[in-house]
C-alpha positions in Angstrom: 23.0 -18.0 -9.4 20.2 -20.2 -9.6 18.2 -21.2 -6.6 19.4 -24.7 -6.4 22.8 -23.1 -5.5 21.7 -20.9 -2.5 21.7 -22.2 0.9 19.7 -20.4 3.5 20.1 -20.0 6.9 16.9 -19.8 9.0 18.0 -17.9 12.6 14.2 -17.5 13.8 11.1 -19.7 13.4 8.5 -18.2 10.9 5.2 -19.3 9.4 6.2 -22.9 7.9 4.7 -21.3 4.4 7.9 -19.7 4.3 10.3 -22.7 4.4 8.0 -24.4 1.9 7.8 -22.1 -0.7 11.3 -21.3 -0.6 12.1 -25.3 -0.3 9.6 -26.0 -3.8 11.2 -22.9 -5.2 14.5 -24.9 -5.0 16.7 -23.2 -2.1 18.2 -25.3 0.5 17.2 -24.3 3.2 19.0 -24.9 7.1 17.6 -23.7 10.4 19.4 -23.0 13.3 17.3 -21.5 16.3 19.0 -22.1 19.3 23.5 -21.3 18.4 24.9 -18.1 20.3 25.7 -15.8 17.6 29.3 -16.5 18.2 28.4 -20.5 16.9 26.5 -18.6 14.1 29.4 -16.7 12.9 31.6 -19.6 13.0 29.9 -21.3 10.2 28.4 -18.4 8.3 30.4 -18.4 5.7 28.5 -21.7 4.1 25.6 -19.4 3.2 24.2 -17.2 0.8 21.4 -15.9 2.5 20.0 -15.5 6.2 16.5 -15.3 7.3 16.0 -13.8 10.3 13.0 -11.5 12.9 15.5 -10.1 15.8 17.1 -12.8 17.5 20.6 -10.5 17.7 22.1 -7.7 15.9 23.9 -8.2 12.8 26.9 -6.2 13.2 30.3 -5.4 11.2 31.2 -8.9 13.0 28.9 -11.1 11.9 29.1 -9.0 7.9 32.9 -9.7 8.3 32.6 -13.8 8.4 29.9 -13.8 6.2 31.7 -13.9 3.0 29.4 -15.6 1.1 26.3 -13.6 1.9 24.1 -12.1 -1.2 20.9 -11.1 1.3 19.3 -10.9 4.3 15.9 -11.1 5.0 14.1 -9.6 8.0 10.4 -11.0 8.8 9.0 -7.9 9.6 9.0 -4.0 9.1 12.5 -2.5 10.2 15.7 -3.3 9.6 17.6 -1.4 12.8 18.7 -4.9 13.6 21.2 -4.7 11.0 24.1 -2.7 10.3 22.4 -1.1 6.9 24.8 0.7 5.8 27.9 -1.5 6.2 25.7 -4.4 5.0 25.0 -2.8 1.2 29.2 -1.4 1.5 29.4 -5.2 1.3 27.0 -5.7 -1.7 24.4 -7.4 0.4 21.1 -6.9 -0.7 18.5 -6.2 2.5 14.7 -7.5 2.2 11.9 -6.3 5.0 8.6 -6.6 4.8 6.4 -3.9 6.0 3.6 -4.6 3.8 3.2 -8.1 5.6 1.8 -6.5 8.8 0.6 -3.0 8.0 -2.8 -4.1 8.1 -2.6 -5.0 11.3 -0.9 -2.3 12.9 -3.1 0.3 11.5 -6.1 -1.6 13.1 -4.2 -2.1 16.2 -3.8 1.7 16.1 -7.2 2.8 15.6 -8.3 0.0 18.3 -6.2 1.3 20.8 -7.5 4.8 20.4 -11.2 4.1 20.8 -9.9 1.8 23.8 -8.7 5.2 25.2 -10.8 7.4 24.1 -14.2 5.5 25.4 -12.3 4.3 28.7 -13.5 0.6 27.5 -10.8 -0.9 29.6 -11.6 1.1 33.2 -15.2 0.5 32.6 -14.4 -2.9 31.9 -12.6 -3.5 35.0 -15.1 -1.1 36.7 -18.0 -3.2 36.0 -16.0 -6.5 36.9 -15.6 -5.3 39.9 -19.3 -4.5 40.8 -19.4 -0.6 40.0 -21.8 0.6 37.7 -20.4 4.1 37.0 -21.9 6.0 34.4 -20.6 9.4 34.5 -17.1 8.9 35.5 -16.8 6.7 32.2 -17.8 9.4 29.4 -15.8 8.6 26.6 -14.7 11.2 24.0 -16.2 11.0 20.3 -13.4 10.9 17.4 -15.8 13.0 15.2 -14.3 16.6 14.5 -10.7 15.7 16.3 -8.0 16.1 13.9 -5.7 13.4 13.8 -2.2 13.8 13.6 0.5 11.2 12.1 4.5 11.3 12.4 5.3 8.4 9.6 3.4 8.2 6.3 5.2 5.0 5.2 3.5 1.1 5.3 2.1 1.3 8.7 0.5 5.5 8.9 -0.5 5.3 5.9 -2.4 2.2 6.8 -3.9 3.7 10.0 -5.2 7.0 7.6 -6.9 4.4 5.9 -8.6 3.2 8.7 -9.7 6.4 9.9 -11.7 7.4 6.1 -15.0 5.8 8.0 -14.9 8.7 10.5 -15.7 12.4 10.3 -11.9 13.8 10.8 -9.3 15.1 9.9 -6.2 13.4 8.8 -3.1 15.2 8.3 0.7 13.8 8.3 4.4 14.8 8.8 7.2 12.9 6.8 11.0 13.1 5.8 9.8 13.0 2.3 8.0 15.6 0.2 4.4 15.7 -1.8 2.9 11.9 -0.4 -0.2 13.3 0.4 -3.1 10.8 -0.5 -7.3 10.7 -0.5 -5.9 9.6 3.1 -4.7 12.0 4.5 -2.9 15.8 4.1 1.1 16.7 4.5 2.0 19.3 7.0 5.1 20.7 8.4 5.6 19.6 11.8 4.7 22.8 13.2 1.2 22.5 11.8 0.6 19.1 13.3 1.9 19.8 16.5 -1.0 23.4 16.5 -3.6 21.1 15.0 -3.5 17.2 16.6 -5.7 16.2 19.0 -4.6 12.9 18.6 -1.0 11.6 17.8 0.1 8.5 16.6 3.5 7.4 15.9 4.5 5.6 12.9 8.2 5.7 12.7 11.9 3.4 12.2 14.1 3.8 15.0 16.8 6.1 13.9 19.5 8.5 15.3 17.2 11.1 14.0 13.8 9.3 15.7 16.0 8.3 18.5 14.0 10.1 21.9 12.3 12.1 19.5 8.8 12.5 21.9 10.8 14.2 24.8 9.6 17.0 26.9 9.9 20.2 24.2 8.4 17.8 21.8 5.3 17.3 23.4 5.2 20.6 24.6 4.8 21.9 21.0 1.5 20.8 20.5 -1.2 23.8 21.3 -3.9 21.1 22.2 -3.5 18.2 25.2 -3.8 15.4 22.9 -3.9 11.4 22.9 -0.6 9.6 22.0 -0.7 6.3 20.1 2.9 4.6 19.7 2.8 1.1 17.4 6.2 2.1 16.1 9.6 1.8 18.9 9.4 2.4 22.3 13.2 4.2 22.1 11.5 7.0 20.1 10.2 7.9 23.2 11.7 9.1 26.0 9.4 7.6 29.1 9.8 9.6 31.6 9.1 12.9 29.8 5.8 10.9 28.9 5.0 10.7 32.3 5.7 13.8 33.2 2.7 15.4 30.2 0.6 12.5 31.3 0.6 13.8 35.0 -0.4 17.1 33.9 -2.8 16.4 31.2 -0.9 17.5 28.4 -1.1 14.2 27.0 -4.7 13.1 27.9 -3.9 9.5 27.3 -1.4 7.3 25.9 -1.5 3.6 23.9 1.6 2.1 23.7 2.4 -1.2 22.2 6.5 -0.6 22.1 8.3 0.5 25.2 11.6 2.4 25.9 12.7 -0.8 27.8 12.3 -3.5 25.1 15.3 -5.2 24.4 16.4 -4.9 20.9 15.2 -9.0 20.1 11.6 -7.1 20.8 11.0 -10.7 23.3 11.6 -9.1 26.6 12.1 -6.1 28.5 15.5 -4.5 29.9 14.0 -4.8 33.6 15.8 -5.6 36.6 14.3 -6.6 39.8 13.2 -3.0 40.3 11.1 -1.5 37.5 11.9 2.0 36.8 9.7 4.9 38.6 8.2 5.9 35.1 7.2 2.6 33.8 5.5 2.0 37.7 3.1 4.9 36.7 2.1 3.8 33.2 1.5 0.5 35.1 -0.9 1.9 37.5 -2.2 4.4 35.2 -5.9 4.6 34.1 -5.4 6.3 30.7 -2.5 4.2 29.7 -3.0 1.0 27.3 -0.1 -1.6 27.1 0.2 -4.0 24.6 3.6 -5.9 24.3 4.7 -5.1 21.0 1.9 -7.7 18.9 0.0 -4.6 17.0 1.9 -6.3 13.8 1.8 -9.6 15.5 -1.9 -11.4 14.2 -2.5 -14.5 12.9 -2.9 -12.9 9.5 0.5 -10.8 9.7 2.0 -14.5 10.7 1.3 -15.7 7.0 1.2 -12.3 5.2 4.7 -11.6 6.6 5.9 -14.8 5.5 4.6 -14.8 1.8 6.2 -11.1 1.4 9.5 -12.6 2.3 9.2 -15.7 0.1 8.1 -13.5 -2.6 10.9 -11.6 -2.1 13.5 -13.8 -1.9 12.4 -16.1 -4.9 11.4 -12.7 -7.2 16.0 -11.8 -6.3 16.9 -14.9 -8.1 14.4 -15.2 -11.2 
């Protein structure tokens, strides 16, 4: 089909770059923000694609009305959104784009570790607060730590890259075999969890990720170690976290994603009454929060965008 045929179906807003180029490439493009998803199944049939971040799931349900469907694109890295598997059964052809924001999240990553690691934020507040207090703000030199990564696709691979102007040690566990780089080495698990002084999590949310970081997990590692997570907050389990930061296991923890996050990635699953484990990271000194934007810079914005376009336009040449 030729792209004058295709009618897209915008569920999210995006950088306007990606409307334009899609728009000049010949597409007709819709948009429709603000429709429940039951409204957006009613009329799904009319399109050919669907452009979309993570304003709902798309489920059997919505795959079922869509009849007309050839793709859908996600602006941004994962895809557990979408019903994968039942999608390609259907001969629709997924589009992510993790090489839109890995930049970003590996500087995020190596950001929030020095963060940690030098205390900037307690000082910070410290100082703002009238105390001058040298000792009891020693940081913790990166030079000589061995740095440990659970993901070596887009985003850890990115952060090892990051990490080449420092004197470590950068070694990686992965599903797949022999992706070692200049970057970094591949190790079994085993060997990252005796080595790491530092982990950081680069991972999909999976039924195999799913509350991988629990209490045996953690407990594996030889060395108390810092914990970096840009990835999902569900491959966590939080109140295991807790539990190793109390006892200095883990020594400190950055975490951009969160166990609560609702699946849109916009808000969190909190009630009235916050749960007893996210209360602690809240208080605690050598916890970092972010709120899920280590992919989410002005560059990423645009880079994000022109993958997708790219993408999209390269399907139908």
């Amino acid at each position: 089909m030729k792209p004058e045929t295709i009618k897209i179906l915008h569920l999210d807003s995006n950088h306007p770059l990606l409307w334009e180029q899609l728009e000049n490439a010949g597409f007709q493009n819709e948009a429709d923000f603000t429709s429940t998803k039951e409204a957006v199944e009613a009329k799904i049939h009319n399109y050919h694609g669907v452009v979309i971040r993570s304003r709902f799931k798309i489920d059997k349900t919505f795959l079922d009305k869509a009849t007309h469907l050839q793709f859908i694109a996600r602006v941004g890295a994962g895809l557990e959104s979408i019903d994968c598997e039942y999608a390609e059964q259907k001969g629709v052809h997924l589009i992510a784009a993790p090489e839109g924001n890995r930049n970003a999240v590996g500087e995020h990553a190596l950001g929030m570790l020095l963060s940690l690691m030098n205390q900037l934020n307690r000082a910070d507040r410290l100082v703002r607060e009238g105390q001058w207090i040298r000792e009891g703000n020693r940081g913790y030199e990166l030079e000589g730590k061995t740095i440990g990564i659970i993901g070596y696709g887009n985003m850890g691979k990115s952060f090892a890259k990051k990490l080449r102007g420092f004197d470590v040690e950068v070694i990686f566990h992965d599903i797949l075999q022999n992706i070692s780089d200049e970057n970094a080495k591949q190790v079994s698990l085993q060997e990252l969890q005796q080595k790491a002084d530092v982990l950081s999590l680069h991972l999909p949310w999976t039924p195999e990720t799913d509350k991988m970081v629990n209490s045996q997990f953690i407990n594996s590692f030889t060395k108390p170690f810092w914990f970096i997570n840009t990835s999902r907050g569900k491959n966590v389990v939080t109140d295991d976290l807790v539990e190793a930061l109390k006892s200095g296991k883990i020594l400190g923890a950055g975490l951009d994603v969160l166990e609560y996050e609702k699946l849109s990635f916009e808000n969190l699953f909190l009630d009235s009454e916050k749960p007893a484990a996210f209360n602690y990271l809240l208080q605690a000194e050598n916890v970092l929060l972010t709120p899920h934007i280590a992919g989410w810079t002005h560059e990423s914005h645009a880079k994000l965008a022109q993958t997708i376009a790219n993408k999209i336009t390269q399907k139908y040449e």
